[in-house]
C-alpha positions in Angstrom: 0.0 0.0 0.0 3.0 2.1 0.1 3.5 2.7 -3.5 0.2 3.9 -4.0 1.1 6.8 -1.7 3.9 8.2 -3.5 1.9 7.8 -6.6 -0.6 10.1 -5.3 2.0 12.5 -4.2 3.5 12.8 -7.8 0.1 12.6 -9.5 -1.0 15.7 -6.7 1.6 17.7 -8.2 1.0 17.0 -11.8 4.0 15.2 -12.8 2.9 12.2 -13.8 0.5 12.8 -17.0 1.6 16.3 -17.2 -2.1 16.9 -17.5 -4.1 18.4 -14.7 -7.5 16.7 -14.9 -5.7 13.6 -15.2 -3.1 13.9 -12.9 -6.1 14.5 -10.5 -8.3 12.2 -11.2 -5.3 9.6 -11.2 -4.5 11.2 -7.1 -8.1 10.4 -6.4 -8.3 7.0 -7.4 -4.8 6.3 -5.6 -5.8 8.3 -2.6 -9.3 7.9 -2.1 -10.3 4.2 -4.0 -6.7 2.6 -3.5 -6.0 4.4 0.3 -9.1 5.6 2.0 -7.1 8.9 2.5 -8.9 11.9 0.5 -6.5 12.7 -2.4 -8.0 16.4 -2.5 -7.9 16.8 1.3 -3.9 15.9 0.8 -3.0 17.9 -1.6 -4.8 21.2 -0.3 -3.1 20.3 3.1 0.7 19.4 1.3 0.4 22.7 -1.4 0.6 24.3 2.3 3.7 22.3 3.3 5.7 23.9 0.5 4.4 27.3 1.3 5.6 27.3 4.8 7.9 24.2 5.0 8.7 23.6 8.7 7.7 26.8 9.4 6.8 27.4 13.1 5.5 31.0 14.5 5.8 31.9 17.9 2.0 32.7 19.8 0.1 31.1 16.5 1.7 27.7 16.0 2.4 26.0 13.1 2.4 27.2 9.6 3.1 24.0 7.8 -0.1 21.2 8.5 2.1 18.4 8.0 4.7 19.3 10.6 2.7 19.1 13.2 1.6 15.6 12.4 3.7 12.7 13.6 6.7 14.3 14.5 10.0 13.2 16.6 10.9 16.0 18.8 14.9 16.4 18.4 14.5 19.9 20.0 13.1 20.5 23.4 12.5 24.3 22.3 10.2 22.9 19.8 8.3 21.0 22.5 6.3 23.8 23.6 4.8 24.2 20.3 3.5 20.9 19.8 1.8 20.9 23.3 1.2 23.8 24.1 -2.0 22.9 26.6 0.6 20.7 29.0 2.6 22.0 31.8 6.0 22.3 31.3 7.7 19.4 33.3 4.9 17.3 30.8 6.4 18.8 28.0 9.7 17.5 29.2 8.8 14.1 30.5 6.6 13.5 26.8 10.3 15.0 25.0 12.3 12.7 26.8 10.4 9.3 26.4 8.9 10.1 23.0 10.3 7.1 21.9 8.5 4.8 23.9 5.6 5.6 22.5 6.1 6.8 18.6 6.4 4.1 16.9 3.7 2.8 18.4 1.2 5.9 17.9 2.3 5.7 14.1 2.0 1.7 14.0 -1.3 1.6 15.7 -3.2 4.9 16.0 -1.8 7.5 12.9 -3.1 6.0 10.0 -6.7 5.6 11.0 -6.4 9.2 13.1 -5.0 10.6 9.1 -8.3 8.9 7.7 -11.2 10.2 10.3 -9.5 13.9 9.8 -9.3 13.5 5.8 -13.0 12.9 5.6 -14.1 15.2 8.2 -12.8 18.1 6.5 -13.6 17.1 3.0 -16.6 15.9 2.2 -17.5 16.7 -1.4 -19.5 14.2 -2.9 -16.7 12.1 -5.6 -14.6 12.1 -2.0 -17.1 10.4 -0.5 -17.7 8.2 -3.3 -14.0 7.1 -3.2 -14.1 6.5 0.1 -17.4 4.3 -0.8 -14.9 2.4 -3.1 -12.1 1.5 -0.6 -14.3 0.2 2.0 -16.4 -1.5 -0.4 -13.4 -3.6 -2.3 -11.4 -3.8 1.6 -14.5 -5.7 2.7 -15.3 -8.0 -0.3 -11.2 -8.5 0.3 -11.4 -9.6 4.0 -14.2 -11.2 3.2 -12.8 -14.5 2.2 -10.2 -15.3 5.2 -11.9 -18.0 7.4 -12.0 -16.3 10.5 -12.0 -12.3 11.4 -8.9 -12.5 13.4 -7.0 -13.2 10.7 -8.8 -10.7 8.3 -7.6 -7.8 10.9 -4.1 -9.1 10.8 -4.0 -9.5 6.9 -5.2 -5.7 7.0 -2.9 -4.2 9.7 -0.2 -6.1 7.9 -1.0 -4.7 4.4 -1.7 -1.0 5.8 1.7 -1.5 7.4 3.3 -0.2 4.5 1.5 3.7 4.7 3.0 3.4 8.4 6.5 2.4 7.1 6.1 6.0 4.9 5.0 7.5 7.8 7.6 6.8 10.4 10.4 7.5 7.9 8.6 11.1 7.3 8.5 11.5 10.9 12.0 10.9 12.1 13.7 13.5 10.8 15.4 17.1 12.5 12.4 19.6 13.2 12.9 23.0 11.2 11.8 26.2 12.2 11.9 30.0 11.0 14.1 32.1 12.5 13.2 35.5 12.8 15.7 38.1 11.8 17.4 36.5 9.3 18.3 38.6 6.4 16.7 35.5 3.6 14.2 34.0 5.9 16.1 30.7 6.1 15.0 27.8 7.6 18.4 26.3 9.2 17.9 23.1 12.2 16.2 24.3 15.3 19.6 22.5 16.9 21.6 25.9 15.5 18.6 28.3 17.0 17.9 30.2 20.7 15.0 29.9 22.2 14.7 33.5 22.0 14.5 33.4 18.3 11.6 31.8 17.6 9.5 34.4 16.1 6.8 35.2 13.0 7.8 34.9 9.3 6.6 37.0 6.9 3.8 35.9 4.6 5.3 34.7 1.5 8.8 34.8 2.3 12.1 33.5 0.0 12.2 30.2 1.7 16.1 28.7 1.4 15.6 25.0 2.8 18.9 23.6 4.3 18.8 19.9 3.9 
């Protein structure tokens, strides 16, 4: 189920067909019929990502949607951002054994949490119809195993490949904005001060260190 993924992630940004009604209509197949993940919903959220990649603004929160989701905390300055509605010494005991329990969130809890929030923010009718699809040819699939024990383990096993993309996305070094900066670079949160967290402008020249 992996592939299908970064097939709607090229096909999102129209790289595929070189033709937009195909490329989306080819994102909602793979997203919606192939994933249950609503292909539209994605790429609405991910156009976002680009805008503001790792971008995080001090008193609003994030800029970039997909950084806040399923992320490995390398920084503890960072920590405050991502919860925000915990006390401090939770922020630090959460930053410190974060990886007791991320694996597991992404394993067992992400990819149905990324499905629920997909369809309760887009709920045009063809989404709906796709999502129709993926439960309708999942259950004619489980269908035929002998028991239902071993039709949940055939799907957590094949969905197990959407976590695998998941967990790779989300071990990686948080970026943030740092204010002041004459280019508006992003650079590691590891090379920033606290006290430099701060706004970005609206559109500004973005220069992502890798």
């Amino acid at each position: 189920m992996i592939f299908p993924g970064f097939l709607m992630h090229d096909a999102m940004h129209t790289i595929i067909f070189h033709d937009r009604a195909l490329d989306q209509t080819a994102g909602w197949f793979l997203g919606n019929v192939f994933l249950g993940i609503s292909g539209k919903w994605w790429r609405d959220e991910h156009t976002e990502h680009h805008l503001f990649t790792n971008t995080v603004i001090e008193g609003v929160g994030f800029s970039d949607p997909q950084m806040f989701e399923e992320v490995w905390v390398q920084e503890m300055m960072v920590a405050p951002f991502l919860y925000s509605k915990l006390p401090r010494m939770a922020q630090h005991i959460i930053f410190k054994y974060q990886h007791l329990c991320v694996v597991p969130a992404l394993v067992f809890v992400a990819p149905y949490v990324i499905k629920l929030v997909a369809f309760s923010r887009e709920r045009r009718p063809m989404e709906l119809f796709g999502q129709a699809l993926y439960f309708a040819w999942v259950a004619a699939l489980l269908s035929v195993f002998p028991s239902w024990h071993e039709a949940i383990a055939y799907y957590c096993m094949v969905d197990g490949g959407a976590k695998h993309a998941l967990l790779e996305r989300s071990v990686k070094e948080c970026f943030v904005t740092l204010q002041g900066n004459s280019d508006n670079a992003v650079v590691p949160a590891s090379r920033l001060e606290v006290t430099a967290l701060g706004a970005a402008s609206m559109l500004p020249k973005y220069l992502y260190e890798r």
